[in-house]
C-alpha positions, 0 to 999 in steps of 0.5 A: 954699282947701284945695281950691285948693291940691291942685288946683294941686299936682296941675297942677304934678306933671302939668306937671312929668311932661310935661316929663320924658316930652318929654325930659330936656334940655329941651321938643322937638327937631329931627328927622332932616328938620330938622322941630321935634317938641314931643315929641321929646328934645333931645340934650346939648350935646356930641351937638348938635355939627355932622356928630355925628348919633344914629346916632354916639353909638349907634355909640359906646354900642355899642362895647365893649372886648371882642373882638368889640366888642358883636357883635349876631348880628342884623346878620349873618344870612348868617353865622350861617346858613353857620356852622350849614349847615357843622356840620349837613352835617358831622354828618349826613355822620358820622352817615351814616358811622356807620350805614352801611358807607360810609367818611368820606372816599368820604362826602365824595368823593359829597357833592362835594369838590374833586377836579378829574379829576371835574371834568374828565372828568364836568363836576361844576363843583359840586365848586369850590363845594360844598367850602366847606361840607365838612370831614374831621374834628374838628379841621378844622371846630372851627379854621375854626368859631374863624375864621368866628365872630372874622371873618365876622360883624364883616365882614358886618357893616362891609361888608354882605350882598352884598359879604361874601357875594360875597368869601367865595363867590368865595375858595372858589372861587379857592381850590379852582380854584388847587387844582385846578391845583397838585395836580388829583389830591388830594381837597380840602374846607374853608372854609379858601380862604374864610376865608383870603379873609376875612384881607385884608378883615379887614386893610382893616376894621383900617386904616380902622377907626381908633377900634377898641380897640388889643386888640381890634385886636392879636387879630385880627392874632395871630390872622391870624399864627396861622392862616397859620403853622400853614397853611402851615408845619404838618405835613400828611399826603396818603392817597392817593385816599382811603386811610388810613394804617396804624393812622390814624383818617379823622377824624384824617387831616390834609391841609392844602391850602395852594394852595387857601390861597394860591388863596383869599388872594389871590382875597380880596386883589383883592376888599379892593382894589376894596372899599377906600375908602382915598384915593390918587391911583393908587387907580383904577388899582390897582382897576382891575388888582385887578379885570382880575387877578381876572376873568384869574386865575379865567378862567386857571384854570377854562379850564386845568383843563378842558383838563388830560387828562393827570391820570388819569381818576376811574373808580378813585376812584368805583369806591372810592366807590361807594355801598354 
């Protein structure tokens, strides 16, 4: 009888295990199919409700009341990516300057900044791209590395790889193109048109996320405030085809580009318009102009820079830079 006993107690431990390892809110559950699967865990009744799937309860376990809200830098591997390709150019750049007799600001004038009378006279359309991946100083690439880091990764995230990717590229481009256009013999580099890109998305993500925490929400807005003021109402100083000023650092000379701003925000505005899923009976309308104001805009520019031969030829500024 004794034997008996064990052997039942053990068939009911057994028992008693299976049910826990099929789950611990019942036997069995459906899967996404509607297929019953005996091994599956049966969600809670509160999870069970109609339109209220898994994938919304890991939404909800992964928010956090921090400000970047549980950010997982897997999702985003483009922007973790560009992030380090902007500071491994820039200290290779430094390093370069160090080592050599080479200046570095004709560093970054070879490496490709925007300098539109190259463009016009030589064809180096590189110069619209390249920028974005170019800084002059410490103080420039550490602001923009604070703005990548708090917008680029939650946006890719929420809007994908290929519309974060095709926004970012095309704001540095409005941006060095509107440049190129308000002062075509000022040499310019950053990544600050892409990411004043970035503030209109951002701005749309805050409107249609309507369950993110009202801190989270309130930094993101101050920090937007900050960027455009100290942008476009800070100091800023022009050397004047690369030359510094008297007792000034190079890495301490600041020039801040606000049409290449202004080019890059309002390149980053017509993309939100046509990103955003916002109901309105007109919506169809205003992306449709969004789309019709980006395609002439960029088009205006790019042709119109071109054919600008008034601007003076760049033979002084490589003469400057040339390779020592």
């Amino acid at each position: 009888m004794s034997n008996v006993r064990n052997f039942r107690d053990i068939e009911t431990n057994s028992n008693s295990s299976n049910n826990e390892s099929r789950g611990s809110f019942g036997m069995g559950g459906y899967n996404e199919n509607g297929k019953y699967n005996p091994w599956m865990k049966q969600q809670p009744p509160q999870q069970q409700r109609a339109g209220y799937s898994q994938l919304d309860v890991a939404n909800q376990q992964s928010s956090s009341s921090s400000l970047l809200g549980g950010m997982n830098l897997t999702w985003k591997c483009f922007s973790a990516i560009n992030l380090l390709l902007v500071w491994v150019v820039f200290l290779v750049l430094k390093a370069i300057a160090f080592f050599t007799e080479n200046s570095f600001i004709c560093l970054l004038f070879n490496s490709g900044a925007q300098y539109q009378p190259s463009i016009t006279y030589n064809y180096e359309f590189h110069r619209y791209f390249v920028p974005i991946y170019l800084h002059g100083g410490f103080p420039h690439i550490i602001s923009n590395t604070f703005g990548l880091f708090f917008y680029a990764f939650t946006l890719e995230k929420q809007f994908g790889f290929k519309k974060f990717v095709l926004l970012y590229i095309l704001s540095g481009l409005g941006g060095n193109l509107f440049s190129g256009y308000n002062q075509p013999e000022q040499m310019s580099v950053g990544a600050s048109s892409s990411l004043f890109g970035l503030f209109p998305l951002m701005i749309l993500f805050l409107i249609e996320n309507q369950d993110m925490n009202k801190n989270q929400k309130l930094f993101y807005v101050v920090y937007i405030l900050i960027m455009i003021f100290a942008n476009f109402f800070g100091s800023s100083s022009s050397p004047d085809q690369g030359q510094k000023k008297d007792n000034q650092d190079e890495s301490d000379v600041r020039i801040i580009d606000t049409a290449a701003h202004l080019g890059g925000f309002l390149t980053g505005l017509c993309i939100t318009i046509i990103y955003s899923q916002i109901q309105h009976p007109k919506s169809k309308y205003f992306k449709i102009g969004a789309f019709a104001l980006l395609v002439l805009g960029l088009g205006f520019l790019l042709i119109y820079n071109q054919m600008n031969y008034s601007i003076t030829k760049p033979t002084s500024m490589e003469r400057y830079c040339a390779w020592k």
